[in-house]
C-alpha positions as CSV (number, residue, x, y, z in Angstrom):
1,X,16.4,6.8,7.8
2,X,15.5,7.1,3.7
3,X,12.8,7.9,2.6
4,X,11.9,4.7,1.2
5,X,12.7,2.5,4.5
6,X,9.7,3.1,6.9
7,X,10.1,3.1,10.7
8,X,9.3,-0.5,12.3
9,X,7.9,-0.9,15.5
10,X,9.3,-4.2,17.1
11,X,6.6,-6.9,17.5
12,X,9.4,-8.4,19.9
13,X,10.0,-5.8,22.2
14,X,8.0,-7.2,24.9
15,X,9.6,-10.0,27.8
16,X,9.3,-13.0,25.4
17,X,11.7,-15.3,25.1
18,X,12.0,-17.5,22.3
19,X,13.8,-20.6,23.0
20,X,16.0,-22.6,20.0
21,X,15.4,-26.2,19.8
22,X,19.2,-27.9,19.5
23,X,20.5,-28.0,16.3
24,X,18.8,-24.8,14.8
25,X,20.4,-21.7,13.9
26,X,18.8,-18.2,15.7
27,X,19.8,-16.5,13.0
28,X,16.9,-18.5,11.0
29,X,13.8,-17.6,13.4
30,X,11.8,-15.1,11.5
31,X,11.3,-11.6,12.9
32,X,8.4,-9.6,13.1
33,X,8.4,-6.3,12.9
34,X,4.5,-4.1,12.2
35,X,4.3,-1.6,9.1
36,X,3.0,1.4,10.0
37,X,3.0,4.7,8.5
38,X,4.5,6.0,5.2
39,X,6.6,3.3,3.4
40,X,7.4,5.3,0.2
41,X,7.1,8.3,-1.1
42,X,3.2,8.8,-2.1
43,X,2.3,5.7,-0.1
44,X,1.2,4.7,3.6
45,X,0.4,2.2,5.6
46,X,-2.9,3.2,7.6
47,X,-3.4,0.3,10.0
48,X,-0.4,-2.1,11.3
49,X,0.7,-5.0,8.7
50,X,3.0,-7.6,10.6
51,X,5.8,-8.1,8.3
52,X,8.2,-11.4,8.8
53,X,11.9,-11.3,8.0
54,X,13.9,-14.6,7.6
55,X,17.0,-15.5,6.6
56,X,17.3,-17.6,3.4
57,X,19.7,-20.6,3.9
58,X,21.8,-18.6,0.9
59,X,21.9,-15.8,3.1
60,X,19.3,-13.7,1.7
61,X,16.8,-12.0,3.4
62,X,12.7,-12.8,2.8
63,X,10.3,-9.8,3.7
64,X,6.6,-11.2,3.8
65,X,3.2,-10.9,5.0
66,X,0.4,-13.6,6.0
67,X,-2.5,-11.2,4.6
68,X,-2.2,-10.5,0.9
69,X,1.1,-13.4,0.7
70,X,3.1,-10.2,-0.6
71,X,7.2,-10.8,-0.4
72,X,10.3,-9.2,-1.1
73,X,13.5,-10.4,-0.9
74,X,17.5,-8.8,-1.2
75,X,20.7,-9.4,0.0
76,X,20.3,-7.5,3.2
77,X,17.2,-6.6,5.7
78,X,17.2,-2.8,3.8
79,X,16.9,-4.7,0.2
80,X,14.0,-7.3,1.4
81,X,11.8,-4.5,2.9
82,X,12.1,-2.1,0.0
83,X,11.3,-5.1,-2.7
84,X,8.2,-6.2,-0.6
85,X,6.8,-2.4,-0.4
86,X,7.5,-2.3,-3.9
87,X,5.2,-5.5,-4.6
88,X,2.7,-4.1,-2.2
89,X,2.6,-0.8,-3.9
90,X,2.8,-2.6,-7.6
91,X,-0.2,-4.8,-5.9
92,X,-2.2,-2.2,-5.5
93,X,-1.7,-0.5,-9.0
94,X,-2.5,-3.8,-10.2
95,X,-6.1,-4.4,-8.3
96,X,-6.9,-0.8,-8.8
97,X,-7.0,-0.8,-12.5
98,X,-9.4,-4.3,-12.9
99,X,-13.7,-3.5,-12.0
100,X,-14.6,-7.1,-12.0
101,X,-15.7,-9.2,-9.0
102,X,-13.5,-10.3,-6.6
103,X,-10.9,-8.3,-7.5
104,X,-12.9,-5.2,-6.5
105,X,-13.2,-6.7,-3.6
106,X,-9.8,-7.8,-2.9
107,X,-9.0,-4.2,-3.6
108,X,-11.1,-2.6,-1.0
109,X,-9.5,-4.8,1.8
110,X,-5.9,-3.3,0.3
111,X,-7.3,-0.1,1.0
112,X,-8.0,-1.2,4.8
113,X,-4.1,-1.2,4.6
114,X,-2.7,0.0,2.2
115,X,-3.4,3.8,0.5
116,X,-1.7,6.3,-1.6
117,X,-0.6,9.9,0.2
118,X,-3.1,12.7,-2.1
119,X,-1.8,16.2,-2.2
């Protein structure tokens, strides 16, 4: 595993079953998977963030989240995840270096999430 690609718990390891109406490709329901842990080096993840894979219909792959509408995307599942922890991370920077109102808000709700590794 590199040091960059976090280990995923599956949000579909449980008995469900997910049935495909006719007509629609299984390769094109999004998969969950939660964040959890260190992502990259000098970052973690300190509660679990639900991230959804999909498959583009030009066969790339689309990392996202349904709290801060973060993505990523790449030509592979490896590629997607690392560009969406990269705009998480870059996110972050971002909120950290603007004192006004909401953003300092905004940024202290990242933080719930989302927090560099000191030492």
């Amino acid at each position: 595993m590199s040091a960059v690609m976090p280990a995923l718990a599956r949000a579909d390891a449980g008995a469900v079953r997910v049935s495909v109406a006719h007509g629609t490709k299984a390769e094109n329901i999004p998969i969950q998977r939660f964040l959890l842990g260190r992502i990259a080096p000098g970052w973690k993840v300190i509660q679990p963030l639900v991230v959804s894979i999909e498959r583009g219909e030009d066969g790339s792959y689309i990392a996202s989240d349904e709290i801060f509408y973060m993505y990523g995307e790449g030509a592979d599942l490896h590629e997607a995840m690392e560009d969406y922890i990269a705009a998480l991370t870059e996110y972050h920077g971002i909120l950290s270096s603007h004192e006004d109102e909401p953003t300092t808000g905004l940024f202290k709700f990242l933080q719930t999430y989302v927090q560099p590794i000191s030492g």
